[in-house]
C-alpha positions in Angstrom: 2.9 23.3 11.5 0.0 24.3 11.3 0.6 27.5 13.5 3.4 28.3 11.0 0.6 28.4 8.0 -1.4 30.8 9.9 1.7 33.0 10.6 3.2 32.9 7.0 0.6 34.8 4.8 1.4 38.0 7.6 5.0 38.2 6.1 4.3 37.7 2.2 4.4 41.4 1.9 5.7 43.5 -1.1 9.0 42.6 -0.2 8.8 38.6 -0.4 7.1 39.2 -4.6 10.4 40.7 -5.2 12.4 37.8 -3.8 14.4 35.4 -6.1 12.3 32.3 -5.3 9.8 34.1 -6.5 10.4 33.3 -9.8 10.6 29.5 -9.6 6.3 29.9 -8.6 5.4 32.4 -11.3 5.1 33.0 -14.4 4.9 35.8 -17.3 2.1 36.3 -20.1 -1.3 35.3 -20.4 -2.9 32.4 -20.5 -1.5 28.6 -20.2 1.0 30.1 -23.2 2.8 31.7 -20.3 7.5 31.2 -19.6 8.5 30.6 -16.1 10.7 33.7 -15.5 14.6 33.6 -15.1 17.2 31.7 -16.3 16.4 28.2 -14.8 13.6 26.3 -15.4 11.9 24.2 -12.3 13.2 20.1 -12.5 11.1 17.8 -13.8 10.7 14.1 -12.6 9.5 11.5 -14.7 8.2 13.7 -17.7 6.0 12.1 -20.0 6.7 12.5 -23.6 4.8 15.1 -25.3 3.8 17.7 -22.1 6.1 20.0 -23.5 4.0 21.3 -25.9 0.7 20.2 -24.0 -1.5 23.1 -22.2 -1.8 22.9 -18.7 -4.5 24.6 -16.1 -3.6 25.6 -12.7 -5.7 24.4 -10.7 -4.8 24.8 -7.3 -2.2 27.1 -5.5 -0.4 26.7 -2.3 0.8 30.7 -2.0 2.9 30.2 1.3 5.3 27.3 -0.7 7.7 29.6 -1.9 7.9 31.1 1.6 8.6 27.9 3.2 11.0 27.4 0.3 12.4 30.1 1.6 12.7 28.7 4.9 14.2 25.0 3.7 17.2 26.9 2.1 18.0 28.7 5.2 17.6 25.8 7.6 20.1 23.8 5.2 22.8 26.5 5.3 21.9 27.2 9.3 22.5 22.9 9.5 25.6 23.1 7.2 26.8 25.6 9.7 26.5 23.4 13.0 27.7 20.8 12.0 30.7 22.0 9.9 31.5 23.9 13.8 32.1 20.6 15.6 35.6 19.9 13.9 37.2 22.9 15.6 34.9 22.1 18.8 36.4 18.8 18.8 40.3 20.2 18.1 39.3 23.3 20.8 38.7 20.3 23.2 41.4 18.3 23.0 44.0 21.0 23.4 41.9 21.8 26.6 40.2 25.2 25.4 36.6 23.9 25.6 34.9 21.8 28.3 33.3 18.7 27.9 29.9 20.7 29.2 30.2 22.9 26.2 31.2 19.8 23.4 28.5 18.3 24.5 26.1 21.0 24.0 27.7 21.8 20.9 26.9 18.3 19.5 23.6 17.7 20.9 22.6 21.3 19.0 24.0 19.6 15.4 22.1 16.5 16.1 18.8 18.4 16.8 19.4 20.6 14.1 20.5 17.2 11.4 17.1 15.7 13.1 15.0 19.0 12.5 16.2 19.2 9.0 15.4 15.7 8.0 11.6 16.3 9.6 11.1 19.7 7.8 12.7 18.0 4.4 11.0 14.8 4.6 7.0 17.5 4.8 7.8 20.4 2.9 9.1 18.0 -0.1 5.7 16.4 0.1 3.7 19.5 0.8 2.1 20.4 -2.9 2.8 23.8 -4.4 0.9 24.2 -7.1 -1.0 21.5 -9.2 -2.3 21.2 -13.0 -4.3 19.3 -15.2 -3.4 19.0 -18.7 -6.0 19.9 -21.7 -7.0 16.7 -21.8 -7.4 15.8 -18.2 -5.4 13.0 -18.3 -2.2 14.1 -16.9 -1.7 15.4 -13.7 1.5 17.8 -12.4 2.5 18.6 -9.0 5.0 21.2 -8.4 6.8 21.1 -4.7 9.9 21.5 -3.1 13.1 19.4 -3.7 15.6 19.2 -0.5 17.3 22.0 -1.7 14.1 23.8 -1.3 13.9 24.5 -5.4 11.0 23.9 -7.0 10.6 20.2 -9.2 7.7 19.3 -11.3 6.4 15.3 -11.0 3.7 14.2 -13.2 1.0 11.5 -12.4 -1.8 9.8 -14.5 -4.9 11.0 -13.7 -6.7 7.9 -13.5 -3.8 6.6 -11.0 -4.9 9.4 -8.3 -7.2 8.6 -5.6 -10.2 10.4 -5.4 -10.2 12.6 -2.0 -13.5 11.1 -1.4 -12.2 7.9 -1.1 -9.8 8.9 1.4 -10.1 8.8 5.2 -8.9 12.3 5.6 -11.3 15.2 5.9 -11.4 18.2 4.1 -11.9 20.0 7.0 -8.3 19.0 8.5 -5.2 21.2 7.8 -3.6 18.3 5.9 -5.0 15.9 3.4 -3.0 13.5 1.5 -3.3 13.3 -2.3 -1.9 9.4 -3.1 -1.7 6.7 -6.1 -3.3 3.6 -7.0 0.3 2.5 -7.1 1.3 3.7 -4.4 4.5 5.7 -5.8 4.3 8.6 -3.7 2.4 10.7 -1.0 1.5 14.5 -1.2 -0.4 17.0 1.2 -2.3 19.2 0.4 -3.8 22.3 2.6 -7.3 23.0 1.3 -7.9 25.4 4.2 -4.9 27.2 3.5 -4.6 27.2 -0.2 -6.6 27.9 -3.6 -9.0 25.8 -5.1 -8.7 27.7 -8.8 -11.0 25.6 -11.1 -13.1 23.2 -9.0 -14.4 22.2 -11.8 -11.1 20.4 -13.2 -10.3 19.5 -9.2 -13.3 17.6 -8.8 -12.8 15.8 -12.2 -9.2 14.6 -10.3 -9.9 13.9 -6.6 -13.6 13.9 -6.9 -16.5 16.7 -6.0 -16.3 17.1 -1.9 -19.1 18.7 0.0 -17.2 22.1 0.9 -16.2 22.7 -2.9 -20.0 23.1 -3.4 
């Protein structure tokens, strides 16, 4: 994976801006006033009452997520496609057009590719996109992928985070895991590969670690 990171930034040329999941990680205007652009909004999960109107700061961005995004999508439909071959493989079989050598490689592929989906699912859902603090700095939002590889929005209580420095991860390490008090849900986060945009407001959330001074 952590070849992949290295490898993505190479390919986030002019083209990729251009690209429609572009729009789910961007926004227009100025400021924290700013619309997300195109016709759908991201998905929301558990939103608290009264963030609509709230002001958010951005303060850390994961560029390669709407890349890998990207990628989900097209692993899902490459899946889809496997699998939705072994009917006829099965029906070319039993009318004797297809050996049991090549049915049998035929469903071994679809299970690696089911198994290889569920992996890449189950990390880039958890892998943080982009993350705010409200005006306040009470409220936390994580954007990251949903299955579907669309963008969802999930909002956490500040004071439920753990501090980074009171983590056993390293900051140093590709990954580091962002969890609750509660223990609702686990996120990773790539400090070597993504943007710390206001350590000040980052440190006020997961607490001030050595290489942000």
């Amino acid at each position: 994976m952590a070849v992949l990171l290295r490898a993505l930034p190479r390919f986030q040329g002019p083209a990729v801006w251009g690209r429609p999941l572009h729009r789910l990680w961007y926004c227009t205007g100025q400021g924290d006033s700013r619309r997300w652009v195109g016709s759908t909004s991201p998905t929301s999960q558990e939103k608290p009452p009264g963030t609509e109107t709230e002001k958010f700061h951005t303060i850390y961005r994961f560029n390669a997520i709407r890349v890998l995004g990207y990628v989900s999508r097209l692993k899902l439909a490459q899946t889809a496609m496997t699998v939705i071959a072994l009917p006829p493989g099965f029906y070319s079989y039993s009318q004797g057009l297809l050996t049991l050598n090549s049915l049998c490689l035929m469903s071994g592929i679809a299970c690696f590719a089911l198994a290889m989906l569920c992996w890449m699912s189950y990390f880039f859902r958890r892998l943080v996109g982009i993350l705010y603090v409200n005006e306040s700095g009470t409220m936390l939002r994580v954007a990251h992928l949903t299955f579907w590889g669309w963008r969802q929005d999930t909002y956490y209580a500040v004071s439920d985070m753990i501090p980074l420095t009171e983590s056993k991860d390293q900051a140093q390490e590709v990954f580091v895991r962002i969890q609750q008090y509660s223990g609702k849900q686990t996120f990773y986060l790539t400090l070597r590969y993504g943007r710390i945009l206001d350590k000040e407001r980052f440190s006020q959330v997961f607490g001030t670690l050595t290489t942000l001074k």
